[in-house]
N, CA, C and O of each residue as an XYZ file, in Angstrom:
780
protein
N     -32.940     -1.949     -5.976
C     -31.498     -2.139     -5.776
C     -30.743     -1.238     -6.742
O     -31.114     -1.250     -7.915
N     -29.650     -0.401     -6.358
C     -29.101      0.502     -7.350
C     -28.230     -0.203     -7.882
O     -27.808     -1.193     -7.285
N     -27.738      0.161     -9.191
C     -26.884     -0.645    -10.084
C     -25.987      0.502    -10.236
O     -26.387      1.666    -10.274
N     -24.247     -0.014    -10.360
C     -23.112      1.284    -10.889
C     -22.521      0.291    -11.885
O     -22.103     -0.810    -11.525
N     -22.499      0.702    -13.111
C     -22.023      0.116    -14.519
C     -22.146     -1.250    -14.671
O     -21.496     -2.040    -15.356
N     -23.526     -1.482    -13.569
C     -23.935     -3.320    -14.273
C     -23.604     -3.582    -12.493
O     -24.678     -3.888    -11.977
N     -22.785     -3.562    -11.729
C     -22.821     -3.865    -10.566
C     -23.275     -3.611     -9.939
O     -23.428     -2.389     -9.950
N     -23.883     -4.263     -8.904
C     -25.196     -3.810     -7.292
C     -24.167     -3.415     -6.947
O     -23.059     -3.831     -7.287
N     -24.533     -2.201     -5.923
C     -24.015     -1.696     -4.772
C     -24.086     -2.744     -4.062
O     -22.993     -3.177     -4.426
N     -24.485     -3.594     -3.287
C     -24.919     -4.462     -2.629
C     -23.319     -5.566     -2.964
O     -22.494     -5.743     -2.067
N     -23.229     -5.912     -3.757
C     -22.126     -6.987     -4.305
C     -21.082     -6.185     -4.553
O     -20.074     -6.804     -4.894
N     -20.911     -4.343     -4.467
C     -19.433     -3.995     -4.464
C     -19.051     -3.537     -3.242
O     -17.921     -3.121     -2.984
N     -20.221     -3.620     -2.269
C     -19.949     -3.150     -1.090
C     -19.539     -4.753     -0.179
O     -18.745     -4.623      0.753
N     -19.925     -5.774     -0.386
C     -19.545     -6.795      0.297
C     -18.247     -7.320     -0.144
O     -17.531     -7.991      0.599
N     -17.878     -6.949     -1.617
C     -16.396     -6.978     -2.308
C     -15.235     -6.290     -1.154
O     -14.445     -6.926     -0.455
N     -15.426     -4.762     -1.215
C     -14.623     -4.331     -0.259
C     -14.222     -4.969      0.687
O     -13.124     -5.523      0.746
N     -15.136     -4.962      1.603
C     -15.382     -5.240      3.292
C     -14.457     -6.769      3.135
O     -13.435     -6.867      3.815
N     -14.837     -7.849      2.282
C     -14.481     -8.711      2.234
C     -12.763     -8.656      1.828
O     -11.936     -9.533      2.079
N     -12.569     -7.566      1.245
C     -10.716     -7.518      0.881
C     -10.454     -7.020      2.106
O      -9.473     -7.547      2.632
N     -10.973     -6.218      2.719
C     -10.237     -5.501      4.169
C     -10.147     -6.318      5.145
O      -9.268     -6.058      5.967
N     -10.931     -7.446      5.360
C     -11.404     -8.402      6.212
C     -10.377     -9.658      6.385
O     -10.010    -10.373      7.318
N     -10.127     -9.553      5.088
C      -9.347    -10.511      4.739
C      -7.481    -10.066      5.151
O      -6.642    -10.876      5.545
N      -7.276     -8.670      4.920
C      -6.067     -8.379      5.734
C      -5.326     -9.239      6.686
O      -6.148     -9.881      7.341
N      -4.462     -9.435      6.931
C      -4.383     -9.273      8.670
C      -4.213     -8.572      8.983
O      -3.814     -7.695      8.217
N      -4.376     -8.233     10.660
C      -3.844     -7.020     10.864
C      -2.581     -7.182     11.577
O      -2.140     -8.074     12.302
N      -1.816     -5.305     10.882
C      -0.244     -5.919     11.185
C      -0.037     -4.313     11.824
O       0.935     -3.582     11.635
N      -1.357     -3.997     12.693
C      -1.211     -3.113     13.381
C      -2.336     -2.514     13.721
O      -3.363     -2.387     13.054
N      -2.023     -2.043     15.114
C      -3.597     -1.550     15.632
C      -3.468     -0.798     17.054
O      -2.842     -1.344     17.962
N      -3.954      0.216     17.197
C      -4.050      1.642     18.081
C      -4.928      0.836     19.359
O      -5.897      0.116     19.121
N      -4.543      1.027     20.364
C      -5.635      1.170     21.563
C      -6.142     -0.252     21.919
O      -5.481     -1.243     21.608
N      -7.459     -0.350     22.649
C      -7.691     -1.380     22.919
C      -9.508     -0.655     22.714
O      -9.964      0.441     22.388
N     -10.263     -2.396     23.244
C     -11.683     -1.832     23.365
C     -12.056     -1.346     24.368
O     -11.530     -1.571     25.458
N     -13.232     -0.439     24.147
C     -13.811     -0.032     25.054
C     -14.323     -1.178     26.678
O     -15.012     -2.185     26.512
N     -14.050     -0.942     27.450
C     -13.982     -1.484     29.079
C     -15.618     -0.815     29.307
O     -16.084      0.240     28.876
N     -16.368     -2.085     30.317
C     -16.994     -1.775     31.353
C     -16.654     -1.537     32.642
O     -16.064     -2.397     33.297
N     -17.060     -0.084     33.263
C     -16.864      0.298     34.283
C     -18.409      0.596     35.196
O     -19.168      1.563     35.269
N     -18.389     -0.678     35.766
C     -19.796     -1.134     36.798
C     -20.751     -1.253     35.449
O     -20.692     -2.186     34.649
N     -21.677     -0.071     35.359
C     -22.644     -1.100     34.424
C     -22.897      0.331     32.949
O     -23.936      0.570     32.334
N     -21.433      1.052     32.793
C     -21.349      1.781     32.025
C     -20.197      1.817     31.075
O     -18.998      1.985     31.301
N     -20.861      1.614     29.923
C     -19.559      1.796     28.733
C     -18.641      2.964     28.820
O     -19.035      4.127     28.723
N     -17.369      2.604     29.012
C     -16.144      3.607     29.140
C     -15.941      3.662     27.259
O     -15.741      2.684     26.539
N     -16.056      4.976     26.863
C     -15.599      5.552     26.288
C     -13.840      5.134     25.390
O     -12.742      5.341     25.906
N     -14.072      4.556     24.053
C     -12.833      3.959     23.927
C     -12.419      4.813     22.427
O     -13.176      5.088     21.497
N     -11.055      5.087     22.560
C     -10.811      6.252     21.806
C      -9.324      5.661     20.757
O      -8.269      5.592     21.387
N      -9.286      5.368     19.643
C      -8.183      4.860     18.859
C      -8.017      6.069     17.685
O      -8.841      6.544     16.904
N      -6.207      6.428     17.968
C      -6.031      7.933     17.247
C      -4.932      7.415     16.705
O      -4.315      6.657     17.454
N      -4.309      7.652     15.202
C      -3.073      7.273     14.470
C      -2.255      8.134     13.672
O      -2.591      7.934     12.504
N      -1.488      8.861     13.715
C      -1.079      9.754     12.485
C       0.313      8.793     11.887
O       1.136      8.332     12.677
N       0.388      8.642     10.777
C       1.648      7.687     10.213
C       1.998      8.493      8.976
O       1.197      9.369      8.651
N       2.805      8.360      8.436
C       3.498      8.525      7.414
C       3.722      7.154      5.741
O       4.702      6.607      5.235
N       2.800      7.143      5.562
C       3.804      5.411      4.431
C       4.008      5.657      3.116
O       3.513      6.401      2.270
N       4.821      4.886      3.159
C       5.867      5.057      1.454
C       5.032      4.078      0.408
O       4.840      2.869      0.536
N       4.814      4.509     -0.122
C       4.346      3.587     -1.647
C       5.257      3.906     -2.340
O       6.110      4.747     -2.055
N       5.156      3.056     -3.662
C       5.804      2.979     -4.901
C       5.783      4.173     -5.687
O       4.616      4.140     -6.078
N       6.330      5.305     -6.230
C       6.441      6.557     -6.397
C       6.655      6.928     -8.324
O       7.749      6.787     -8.869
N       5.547      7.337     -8.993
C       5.899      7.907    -10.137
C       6.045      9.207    -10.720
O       5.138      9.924    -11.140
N       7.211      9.428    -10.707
C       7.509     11.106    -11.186
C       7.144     11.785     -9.967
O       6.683     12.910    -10.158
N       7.242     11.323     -8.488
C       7.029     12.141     -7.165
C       5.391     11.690     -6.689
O       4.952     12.136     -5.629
N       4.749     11.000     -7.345
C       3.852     11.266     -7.111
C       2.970      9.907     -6.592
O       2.887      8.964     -7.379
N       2.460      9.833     -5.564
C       1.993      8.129     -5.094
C       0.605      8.360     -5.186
O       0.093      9.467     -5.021
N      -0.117      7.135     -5.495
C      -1.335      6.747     -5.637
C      -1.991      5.695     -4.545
O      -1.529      4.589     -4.266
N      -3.366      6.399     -3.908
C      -3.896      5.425     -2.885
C      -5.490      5.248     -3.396
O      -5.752      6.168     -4.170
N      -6.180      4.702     -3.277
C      -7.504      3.987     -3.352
C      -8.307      4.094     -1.803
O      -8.292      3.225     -0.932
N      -8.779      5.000     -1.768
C      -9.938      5.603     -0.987
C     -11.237      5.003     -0.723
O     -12.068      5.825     -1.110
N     -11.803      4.006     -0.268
C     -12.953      3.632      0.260
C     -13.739      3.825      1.583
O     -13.272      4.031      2.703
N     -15.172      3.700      1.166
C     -16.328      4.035      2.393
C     -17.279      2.622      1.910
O     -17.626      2.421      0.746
N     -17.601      1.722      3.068
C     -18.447      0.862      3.043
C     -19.714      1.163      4.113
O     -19.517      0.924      5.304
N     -20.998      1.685      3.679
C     -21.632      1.494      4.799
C     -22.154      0.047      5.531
O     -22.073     -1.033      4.946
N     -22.422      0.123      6.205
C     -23.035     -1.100      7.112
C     -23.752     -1.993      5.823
O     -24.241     -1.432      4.842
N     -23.727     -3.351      5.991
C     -24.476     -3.844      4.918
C     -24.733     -4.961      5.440
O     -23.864     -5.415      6.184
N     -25.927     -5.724      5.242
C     -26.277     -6.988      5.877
C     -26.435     -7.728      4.464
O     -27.302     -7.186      3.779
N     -25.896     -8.692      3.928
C     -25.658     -9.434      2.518
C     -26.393    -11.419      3.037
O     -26.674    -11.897      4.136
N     -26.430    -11.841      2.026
C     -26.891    -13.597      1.774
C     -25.727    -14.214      3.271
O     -26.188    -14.968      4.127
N     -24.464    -13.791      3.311
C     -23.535    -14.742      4.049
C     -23.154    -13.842      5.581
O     -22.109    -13.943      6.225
N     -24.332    -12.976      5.896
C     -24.297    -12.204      7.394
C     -24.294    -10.658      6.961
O     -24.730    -10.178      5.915
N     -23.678    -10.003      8.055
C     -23.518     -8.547      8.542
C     -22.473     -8.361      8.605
O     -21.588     -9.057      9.102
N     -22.398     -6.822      7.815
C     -20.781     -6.210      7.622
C     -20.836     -4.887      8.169
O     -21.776     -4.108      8.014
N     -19.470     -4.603      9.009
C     -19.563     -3.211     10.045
C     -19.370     -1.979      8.749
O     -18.896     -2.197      7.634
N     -19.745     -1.020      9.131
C     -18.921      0.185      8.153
C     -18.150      0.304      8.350
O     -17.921      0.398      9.556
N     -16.870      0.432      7.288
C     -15.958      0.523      6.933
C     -15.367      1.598      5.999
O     -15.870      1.844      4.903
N     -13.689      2.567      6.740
C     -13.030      3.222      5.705
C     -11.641      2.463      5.644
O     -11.137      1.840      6.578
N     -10.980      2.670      4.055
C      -9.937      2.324      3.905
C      -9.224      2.749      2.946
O      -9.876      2.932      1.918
N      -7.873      3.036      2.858
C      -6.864      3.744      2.183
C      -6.305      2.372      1.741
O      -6.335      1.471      2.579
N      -5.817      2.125      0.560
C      -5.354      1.276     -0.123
C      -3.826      1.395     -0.787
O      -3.047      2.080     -0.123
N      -3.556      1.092     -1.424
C      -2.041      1.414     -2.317
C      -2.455     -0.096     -2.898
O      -2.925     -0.878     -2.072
N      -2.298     -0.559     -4.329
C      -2.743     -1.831     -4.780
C      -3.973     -2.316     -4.383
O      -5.177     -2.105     -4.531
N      -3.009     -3.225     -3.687
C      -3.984     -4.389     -2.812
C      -3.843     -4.575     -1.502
O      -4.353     -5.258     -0.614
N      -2.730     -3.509     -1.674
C      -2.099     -3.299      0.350
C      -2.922     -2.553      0.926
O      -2.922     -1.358      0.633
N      -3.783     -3.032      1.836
C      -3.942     -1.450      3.030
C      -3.352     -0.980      3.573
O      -2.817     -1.765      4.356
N      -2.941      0.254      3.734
C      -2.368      0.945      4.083
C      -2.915      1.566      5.555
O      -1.945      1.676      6.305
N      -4.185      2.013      6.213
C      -4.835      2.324      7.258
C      -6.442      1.760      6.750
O      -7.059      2.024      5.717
N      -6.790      0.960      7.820
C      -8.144      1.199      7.948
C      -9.276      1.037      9.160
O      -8.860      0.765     10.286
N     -10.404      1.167      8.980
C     -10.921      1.288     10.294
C     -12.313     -0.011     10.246
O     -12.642     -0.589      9.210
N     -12.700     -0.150     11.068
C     -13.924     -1.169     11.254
C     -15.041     -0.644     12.444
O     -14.837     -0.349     13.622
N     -15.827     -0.648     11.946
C     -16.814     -0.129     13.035
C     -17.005     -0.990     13.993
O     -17.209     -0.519     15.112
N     -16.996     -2.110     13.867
C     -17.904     -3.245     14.511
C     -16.420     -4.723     14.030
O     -15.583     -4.848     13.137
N     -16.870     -5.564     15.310
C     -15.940     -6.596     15.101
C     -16.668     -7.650     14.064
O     -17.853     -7.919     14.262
N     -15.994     -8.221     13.009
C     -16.287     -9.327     12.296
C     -15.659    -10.254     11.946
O     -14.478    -10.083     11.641
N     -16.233    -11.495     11.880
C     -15.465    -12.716     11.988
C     -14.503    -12.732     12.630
O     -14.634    -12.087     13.671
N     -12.959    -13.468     12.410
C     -12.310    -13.028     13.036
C     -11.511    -11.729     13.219
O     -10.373    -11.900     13.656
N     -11.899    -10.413     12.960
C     -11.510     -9.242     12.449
C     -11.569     -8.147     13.721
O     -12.752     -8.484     13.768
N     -11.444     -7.281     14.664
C     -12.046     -7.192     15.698
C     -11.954     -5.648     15.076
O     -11.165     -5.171     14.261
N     -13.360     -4.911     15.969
C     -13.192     -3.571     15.554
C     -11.917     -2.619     16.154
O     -11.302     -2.566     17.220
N     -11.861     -1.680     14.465
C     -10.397     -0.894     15.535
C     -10.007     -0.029     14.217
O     -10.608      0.057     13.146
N      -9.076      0.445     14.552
C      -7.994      1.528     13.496
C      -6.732      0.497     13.210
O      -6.284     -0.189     14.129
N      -6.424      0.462     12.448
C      -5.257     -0.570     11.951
C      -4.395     -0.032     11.281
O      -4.992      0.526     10.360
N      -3.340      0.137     11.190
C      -2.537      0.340      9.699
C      -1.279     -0.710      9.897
O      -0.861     -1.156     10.965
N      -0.722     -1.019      8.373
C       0.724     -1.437      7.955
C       1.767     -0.882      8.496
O       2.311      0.197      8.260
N       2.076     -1.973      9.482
C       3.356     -1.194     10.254
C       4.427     -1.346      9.304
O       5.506     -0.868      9.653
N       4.363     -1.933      8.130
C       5.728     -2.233      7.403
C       5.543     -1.162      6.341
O       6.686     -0.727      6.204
N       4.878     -0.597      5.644
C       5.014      0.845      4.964
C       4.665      1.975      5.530
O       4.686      2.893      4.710
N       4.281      2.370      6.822
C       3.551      3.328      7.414
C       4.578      3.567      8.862
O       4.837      2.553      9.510
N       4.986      4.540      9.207
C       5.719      4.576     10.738
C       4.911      5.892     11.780
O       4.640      6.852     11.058
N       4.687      6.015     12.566
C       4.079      7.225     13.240
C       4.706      8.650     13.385
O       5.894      8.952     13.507
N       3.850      9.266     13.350
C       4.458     11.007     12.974
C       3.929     11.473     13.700
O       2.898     11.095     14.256
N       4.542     12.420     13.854
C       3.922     13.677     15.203
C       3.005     15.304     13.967
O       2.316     16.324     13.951
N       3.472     14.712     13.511
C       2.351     16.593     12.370
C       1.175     15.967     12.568
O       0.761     14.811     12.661
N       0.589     17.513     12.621
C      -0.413     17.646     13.133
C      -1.329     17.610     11.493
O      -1.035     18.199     10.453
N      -2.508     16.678     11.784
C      -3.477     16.401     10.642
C      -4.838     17.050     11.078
O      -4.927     16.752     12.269
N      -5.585     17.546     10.842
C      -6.803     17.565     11.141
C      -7.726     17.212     10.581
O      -7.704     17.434      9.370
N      -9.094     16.434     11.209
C      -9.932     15.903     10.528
C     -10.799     16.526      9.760
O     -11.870     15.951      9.951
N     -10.948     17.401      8.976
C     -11.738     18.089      8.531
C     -11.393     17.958      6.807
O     -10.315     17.780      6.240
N     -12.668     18.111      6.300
C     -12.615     18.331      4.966
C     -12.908     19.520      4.183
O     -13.601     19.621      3.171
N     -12.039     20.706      5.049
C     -11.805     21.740      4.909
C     -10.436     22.052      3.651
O      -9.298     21.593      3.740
N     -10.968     22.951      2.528
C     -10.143     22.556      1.635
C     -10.483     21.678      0.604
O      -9.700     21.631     -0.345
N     -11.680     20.827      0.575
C     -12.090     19.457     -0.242
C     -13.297     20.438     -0.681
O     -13.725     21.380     -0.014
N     -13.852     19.918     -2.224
C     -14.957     20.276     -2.554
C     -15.936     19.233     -1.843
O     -15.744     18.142     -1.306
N     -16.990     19.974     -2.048
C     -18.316     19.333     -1.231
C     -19.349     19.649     -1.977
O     -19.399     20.730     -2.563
N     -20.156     18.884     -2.038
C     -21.021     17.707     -0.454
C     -20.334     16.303     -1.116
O     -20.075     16.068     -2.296
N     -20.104     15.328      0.273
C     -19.087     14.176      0.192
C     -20.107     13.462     -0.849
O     -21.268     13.803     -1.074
N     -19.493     12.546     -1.342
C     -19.708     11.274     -1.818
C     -20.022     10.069     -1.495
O     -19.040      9.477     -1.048
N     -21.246      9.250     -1.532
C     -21.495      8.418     -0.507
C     -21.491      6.862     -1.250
O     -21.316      5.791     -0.669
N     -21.704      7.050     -2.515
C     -21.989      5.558     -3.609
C     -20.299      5.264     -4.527
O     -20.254      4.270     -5.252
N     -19.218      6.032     -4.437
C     -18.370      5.672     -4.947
C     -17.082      5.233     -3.827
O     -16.939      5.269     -2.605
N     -16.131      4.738     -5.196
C     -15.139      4.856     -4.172
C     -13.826      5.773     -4.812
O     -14.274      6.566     -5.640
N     -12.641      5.865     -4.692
C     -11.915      7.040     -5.223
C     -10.441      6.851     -5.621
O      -9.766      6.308     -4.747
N      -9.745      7.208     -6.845
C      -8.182      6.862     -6.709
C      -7.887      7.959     -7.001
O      -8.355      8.632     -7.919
N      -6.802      8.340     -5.982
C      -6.058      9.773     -6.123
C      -4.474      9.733     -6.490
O      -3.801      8.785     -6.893
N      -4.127     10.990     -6.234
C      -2.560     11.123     -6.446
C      -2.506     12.088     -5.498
O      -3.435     12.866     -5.280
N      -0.714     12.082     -4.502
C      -0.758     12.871     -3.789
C       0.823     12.984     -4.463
O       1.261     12.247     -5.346
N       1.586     14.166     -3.767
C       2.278     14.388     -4.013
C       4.026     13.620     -3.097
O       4.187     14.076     -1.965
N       4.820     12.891     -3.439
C       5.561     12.091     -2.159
C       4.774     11.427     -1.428
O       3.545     11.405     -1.495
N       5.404     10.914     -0.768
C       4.663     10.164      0.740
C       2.810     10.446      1.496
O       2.241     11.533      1.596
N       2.430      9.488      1.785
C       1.256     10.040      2.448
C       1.097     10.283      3.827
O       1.283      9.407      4.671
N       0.779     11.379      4.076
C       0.363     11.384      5.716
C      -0.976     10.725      6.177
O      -1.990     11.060      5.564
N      -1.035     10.219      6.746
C      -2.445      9.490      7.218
C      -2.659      9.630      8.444
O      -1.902      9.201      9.314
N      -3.933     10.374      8.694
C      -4.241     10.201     10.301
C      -5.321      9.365     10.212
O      -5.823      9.430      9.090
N      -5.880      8.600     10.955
C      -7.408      7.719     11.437
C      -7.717      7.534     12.590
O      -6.802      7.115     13.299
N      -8.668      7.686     13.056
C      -9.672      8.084     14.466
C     -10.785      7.101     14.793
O     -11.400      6.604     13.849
N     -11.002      6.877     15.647
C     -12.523      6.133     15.833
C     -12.754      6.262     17.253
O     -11.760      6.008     17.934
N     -13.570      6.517     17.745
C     -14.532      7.232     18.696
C     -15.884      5.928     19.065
O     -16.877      5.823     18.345
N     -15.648      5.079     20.250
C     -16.655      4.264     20.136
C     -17.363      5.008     21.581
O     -16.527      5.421     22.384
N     -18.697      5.185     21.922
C     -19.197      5.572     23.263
C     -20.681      4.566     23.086
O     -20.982      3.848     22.132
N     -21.300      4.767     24.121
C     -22.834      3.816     24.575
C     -23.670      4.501     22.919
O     -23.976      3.803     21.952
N     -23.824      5.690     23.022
C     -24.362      6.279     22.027
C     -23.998      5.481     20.253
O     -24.832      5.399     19.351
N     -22.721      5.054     20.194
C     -22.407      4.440     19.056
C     -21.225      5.031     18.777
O     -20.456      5.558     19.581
N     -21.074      4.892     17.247
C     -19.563      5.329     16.826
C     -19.151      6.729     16.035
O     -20.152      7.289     15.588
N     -18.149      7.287     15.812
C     -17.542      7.957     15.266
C     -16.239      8.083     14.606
O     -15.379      8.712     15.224
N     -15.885      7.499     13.234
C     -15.012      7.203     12.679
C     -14.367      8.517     11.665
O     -15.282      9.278     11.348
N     -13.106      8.911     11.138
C     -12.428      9.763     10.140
C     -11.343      9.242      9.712
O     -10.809      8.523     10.556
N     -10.869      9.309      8.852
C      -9.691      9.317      8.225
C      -9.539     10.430      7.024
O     -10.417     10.723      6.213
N      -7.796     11.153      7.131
C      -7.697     12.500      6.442
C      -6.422     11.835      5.617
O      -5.739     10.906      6.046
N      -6.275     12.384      4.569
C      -4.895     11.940      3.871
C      -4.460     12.777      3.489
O      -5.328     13.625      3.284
N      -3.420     13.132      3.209
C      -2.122     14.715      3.188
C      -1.321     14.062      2.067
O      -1.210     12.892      1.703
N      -0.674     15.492      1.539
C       0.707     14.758      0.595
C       1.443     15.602      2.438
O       1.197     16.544      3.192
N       2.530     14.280      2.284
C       3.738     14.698      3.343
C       4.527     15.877      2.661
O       5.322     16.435      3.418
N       4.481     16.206      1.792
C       5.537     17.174      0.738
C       4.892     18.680      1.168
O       5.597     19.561      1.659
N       3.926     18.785      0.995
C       2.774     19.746      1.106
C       2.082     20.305      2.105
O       1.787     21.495      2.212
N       1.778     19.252      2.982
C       0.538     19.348      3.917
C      -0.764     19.009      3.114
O      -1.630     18.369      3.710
N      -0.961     19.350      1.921
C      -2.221     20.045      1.432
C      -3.302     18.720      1.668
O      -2.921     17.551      1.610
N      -4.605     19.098      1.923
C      -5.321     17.950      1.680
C      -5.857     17.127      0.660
O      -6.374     17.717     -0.288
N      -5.844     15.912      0.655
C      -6.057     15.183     -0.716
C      -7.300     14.560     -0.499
O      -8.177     14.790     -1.331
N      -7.538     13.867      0.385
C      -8.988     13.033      0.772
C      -9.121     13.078      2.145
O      -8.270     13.300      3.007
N     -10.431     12.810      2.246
C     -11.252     13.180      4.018
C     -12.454     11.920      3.555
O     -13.159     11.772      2.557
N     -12.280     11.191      4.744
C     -13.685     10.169      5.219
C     -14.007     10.073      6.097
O     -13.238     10.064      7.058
N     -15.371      9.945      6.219
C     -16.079      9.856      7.608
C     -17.085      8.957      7.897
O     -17.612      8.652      6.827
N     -17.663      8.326      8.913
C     -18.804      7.232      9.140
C     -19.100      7.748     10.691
O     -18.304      7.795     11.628
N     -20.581      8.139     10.657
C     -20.805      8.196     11.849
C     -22.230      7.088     12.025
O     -22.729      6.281     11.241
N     -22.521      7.428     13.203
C     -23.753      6.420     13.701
C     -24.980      6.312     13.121
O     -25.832      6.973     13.714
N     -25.322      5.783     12.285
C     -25.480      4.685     12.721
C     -25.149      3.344     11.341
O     -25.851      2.450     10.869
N     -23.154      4.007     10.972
C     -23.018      3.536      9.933
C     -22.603      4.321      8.736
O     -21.713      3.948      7.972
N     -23.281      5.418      8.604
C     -23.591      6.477      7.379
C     -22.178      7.468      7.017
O     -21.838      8.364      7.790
N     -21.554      7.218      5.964
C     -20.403      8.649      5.927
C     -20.550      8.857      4.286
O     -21.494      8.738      3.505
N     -19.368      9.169      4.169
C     -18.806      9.487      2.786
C     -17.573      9.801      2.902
O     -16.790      9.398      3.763
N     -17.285     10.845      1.663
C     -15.703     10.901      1.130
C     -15.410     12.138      0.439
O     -15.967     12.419     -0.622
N     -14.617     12.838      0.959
C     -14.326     14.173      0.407
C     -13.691     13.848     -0.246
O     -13.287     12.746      0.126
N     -13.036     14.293     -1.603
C     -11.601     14.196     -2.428
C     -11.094     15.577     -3.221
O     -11.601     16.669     -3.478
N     -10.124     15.081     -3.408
C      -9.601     16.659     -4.295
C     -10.205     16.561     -5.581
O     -10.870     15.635     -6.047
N      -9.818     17.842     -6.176
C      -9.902     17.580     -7.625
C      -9.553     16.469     -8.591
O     -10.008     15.982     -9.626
N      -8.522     16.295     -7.759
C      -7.532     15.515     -8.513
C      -8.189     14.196     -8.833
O      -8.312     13.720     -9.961
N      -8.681     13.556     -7.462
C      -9.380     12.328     -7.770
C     -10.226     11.771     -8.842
O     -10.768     12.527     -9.649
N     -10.372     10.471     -8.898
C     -10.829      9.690     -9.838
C     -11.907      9.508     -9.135
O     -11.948     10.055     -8.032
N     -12.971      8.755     -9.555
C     -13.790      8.024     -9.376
C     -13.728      6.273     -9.953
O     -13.891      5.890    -11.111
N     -13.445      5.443     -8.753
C     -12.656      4.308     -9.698
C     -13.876      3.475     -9.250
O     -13.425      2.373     -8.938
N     -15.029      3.491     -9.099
C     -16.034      2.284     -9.282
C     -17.334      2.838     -8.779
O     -18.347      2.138     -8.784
């Protein structure tokens, strides 16, 4: 079992999942994927928003997480990304439905409104190779742009989320989870490593 400063991965990854879970959701893209005769239709949830956090000297701070799939003592947890501000989420995604939680792209309709600029998913611009055991606190510059994606087909899933300063464009953080569970986390320089 790997340990990060005295904590299992195991017990900070069921921490997360369990704060995101716990949300409600107060917003959500699309619907699920439909059977059509005896074939999974292809279900596609896409978001670009804009949200305001609390602002110091221009500059807002979000909390960046990647949960992979984890099966713990009290069940099974989907992979999970999520953009934070505090304790607020701000966008996040769920691979898989849990408890009462259903899978999907979500964000805060009360700090976040939808934008038409164009984001792209890529972590083009981010140093590399992603990060797969931490999680991340950044600074962007003003407002954040947030796009988030999820891609469910028969084959399984495909999840991203990109974060922008709105001031800039420039990229600040990139996450990804693909099938069967597995991603990471691009970040800027700038980022922290907060656990």
């Amino acid at each position: 079992m790997r340990v990060l400063g005295g904590v299992t991965v195991d017990s900070l990854v069921a921490a997360v999942i369990v704060l995101v879970v716990g949300i409600p959701p107060v917003g959500r893209v699309g619907g699920d994927s439909a059977l059509a005769g005896n074939r999974l239709v292809p279900s596609v949830q896409d978001m670009t928003v804009v949200c305001t956090v609390p602002e110091l000297h221009g500059r807002s701070d979000f909390h960046l997480t990647y949960s992979p799939s984890f099966t713990g003592p009290s069940g099974a947890y989907p992979a999970t990304l999520s953009v934070l501000n505090g304790k607020t989420a701000l966008a996040w995604i769920l691979t898989a439905t849990v408890q009462s939680q259903e899978k999907g792209v979500f964000v805060d309709q009360k700090r976040c409104r939808n934008a038409s600029a164009a984001v792209r998913l890529s972590h083009a611009g981010l140093p590399a190779p992603p990060d797969q055991l931490h999680s991340f606190t950044c600074l962007a510059r003003g407002q954040l742009l947030i796009r988030a994606r999820a891609v469910w087909t028969r084959r399984g899933f495909a999840t991203s989320i990109a974060v922008r300063s709105y001031a800039t464009r420039k990229p600040v953080a990139f996450g990804f989870i693909n099938h069967p569970g597995f991603g990471g986390l691009y970040t800027s320089r700038g980022c922290v490593r907060s656990s």
